[in-house]
N, C-alpha and C positions, 0 to 999 in steps of 0.2 A: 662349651660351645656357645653359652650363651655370650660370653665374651666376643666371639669369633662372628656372632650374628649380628652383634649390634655394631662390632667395626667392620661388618658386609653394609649394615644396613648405612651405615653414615658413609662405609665407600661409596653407595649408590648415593644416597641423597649428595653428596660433596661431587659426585660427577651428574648426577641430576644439575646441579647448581652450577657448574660451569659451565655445562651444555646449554641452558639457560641464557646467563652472561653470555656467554660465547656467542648465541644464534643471536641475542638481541642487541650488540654487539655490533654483527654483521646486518642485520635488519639496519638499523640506523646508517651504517656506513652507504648500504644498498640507495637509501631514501636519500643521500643526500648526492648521491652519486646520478642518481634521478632526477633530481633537481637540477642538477648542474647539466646536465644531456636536453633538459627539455629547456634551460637558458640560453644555452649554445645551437640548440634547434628553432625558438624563435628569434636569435640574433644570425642564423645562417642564412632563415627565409627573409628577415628583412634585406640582408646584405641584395639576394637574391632579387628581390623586387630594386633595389637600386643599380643593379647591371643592369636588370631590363631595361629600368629607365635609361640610363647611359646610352643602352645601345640602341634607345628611339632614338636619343639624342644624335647620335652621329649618325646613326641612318637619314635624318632630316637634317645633316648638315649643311648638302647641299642646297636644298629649300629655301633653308634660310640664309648662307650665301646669294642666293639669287635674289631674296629678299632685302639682301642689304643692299644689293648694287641696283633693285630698284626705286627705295629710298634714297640712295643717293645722286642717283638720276632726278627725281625728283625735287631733289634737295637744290640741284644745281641748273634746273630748269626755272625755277622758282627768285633763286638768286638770280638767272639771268635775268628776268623780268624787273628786277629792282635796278636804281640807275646807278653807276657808280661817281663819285667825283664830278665829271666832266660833264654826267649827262644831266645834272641838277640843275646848272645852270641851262641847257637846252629843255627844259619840261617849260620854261616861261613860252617857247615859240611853238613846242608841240601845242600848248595850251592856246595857244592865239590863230593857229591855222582852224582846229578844231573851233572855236569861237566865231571864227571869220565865216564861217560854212554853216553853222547855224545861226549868225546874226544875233553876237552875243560882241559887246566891245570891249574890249580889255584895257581899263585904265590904269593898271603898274601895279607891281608888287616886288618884291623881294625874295629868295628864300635864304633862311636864319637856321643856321643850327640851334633844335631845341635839345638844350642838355635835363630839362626839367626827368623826362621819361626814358628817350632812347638809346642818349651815350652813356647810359650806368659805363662802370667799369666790368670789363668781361663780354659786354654786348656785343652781337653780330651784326645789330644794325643801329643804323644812327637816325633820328629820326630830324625831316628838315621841315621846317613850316614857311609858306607865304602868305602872307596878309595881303589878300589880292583885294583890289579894289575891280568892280564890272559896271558893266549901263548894257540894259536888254529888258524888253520887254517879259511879261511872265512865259509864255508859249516859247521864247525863242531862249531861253534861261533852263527850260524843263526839258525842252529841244537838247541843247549844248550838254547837260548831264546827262544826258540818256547817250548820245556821243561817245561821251568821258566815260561813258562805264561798261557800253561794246564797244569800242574800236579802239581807246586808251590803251597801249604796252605795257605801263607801266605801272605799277602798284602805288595807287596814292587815294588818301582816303578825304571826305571835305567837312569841317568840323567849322562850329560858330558862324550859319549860314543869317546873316541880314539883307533883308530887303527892304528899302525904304521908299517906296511909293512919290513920284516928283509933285501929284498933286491927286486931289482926293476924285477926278472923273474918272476912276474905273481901274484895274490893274490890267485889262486886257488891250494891247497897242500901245502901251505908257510908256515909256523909259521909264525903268527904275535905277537904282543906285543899290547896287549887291553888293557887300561884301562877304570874305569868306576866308576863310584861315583852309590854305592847300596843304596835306601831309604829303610827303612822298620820303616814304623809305628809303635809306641807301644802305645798301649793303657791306661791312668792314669788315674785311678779312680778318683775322687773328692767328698771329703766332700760335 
C-alpha cells in the first residue's frame, strides 16, 4: 500500500503541479490579453476624440466657407485700390489737382519701376517710385499730405521727405523746395 500511497501521493502533487502551470499559464495569457484591451481602448477613445473633431470641422465648414469669400472680397477690394498699369502713369495728375487745392506746386517727377524690393519673382505687387520734385510753403505742404491721406484712392506710401528752406526768414509763408520719393503700389496678377 505503501507503494500505492506514494504514486497517490506523487499523482496529486504531479496534478498539483500542472494545475499550477496550467492556472499560471492562463494567468499570464489573461494579463496580456489585458493589456492589449486596455491599448485598443485608449487607441478607440483617441480615434473617438478625432471624429469629434472632424465633425466640428465640417459642422463649421460652412463658417469658414463664408470666411473665405470674405477674405477674398477683401483681397479684391484692396487690390482694387491699387493702380494698375495705366493708372501710374495717371497718380502724376491725381497728385497735381490734389496739390493745386492745397497750394502745393508740383515741379516734375517720374515714376520708375523699383526692382530693388517689389518685383522679387513670385510677387503680387510691383512696387513704383517717383522722385518728385515740390515748391509750397510748410502749412500748405502739411495741408497737401493731410489730402493725400483722406481723400487719396490709391495706396501709395512717401518715403525720403526733404525740405529745403529758400532762405533763412522763417519756414512759415516761404517757398520751400520739397522733395520726396512717391510709392505707389501696382498690383501683378500672376499665373
Amino acid at each position: 500500500m505503501a507503494a500505492n500511497d506514494l504514486t497517490e501521493r506523487q499523482k496529486m502533487l504531479l496534478t498539483l503541479a500542472v494545475g499550477i502551470v496550467l492556472n499560471a499559464g492562463l494567468g499570464i495569457w489573461l494579463y496580456s490579453v489585458l493589456s492589449t484591451y486596455n491599448a485598443k481602448e485608449k487607441s478607440y477613445a483617441e480615434l473617438q476624440k478625432t471624429r469629434d473633431k472632424l465633425k466640428q470641422d465640417v459642422e463649421s465648414e460652412p463658417r469658414l466657407a463664408s470666411e473665405l469669400e470674405r477674405k477674398k472680397k477683401e483681397l479684391n477690394e484692396k487690390q482694387r485700390k491699387l493702380p494698375n498699369a495705366n493708372d501710374v502713369a495717371a497718380l502724376s495728375v491725381d497728385m497735381s489737382t490734389l496739390a493745386q487745392e492745397a497750394g502745393v506746386t508740383y515741379r516734375g517727377g517720374t515714376f520708375v519701376k523699383d526692382i530693388s524690393q517689389g518685383g522679387a519673382p513670385g510677387a503680387s505687387y510691383e512696387r513704383n517710385v517717383c522722385n518728385s520734385k515740390w515748391s509750397a510753403d510748410l502749412y500748405s505742404w502739411c495741408k497737401f499730405i493731410n489730402k493725400m491721406e483722406e481723400d487719396f484712392k490709391r495706396f501709395i506710401s512717401f518715403e525720403n521727405l526733404t525740405i529745403k528752406p529758400k532762405s533763412d526768414s522763417g519756414l512759415t509763408g516761404v517757398q520751400h523746395e520739397i522733395s520726396v520719393d512717391i510709392v505707389a503700389y501696382k498690383y501683378v496678377p500672376r499665373p
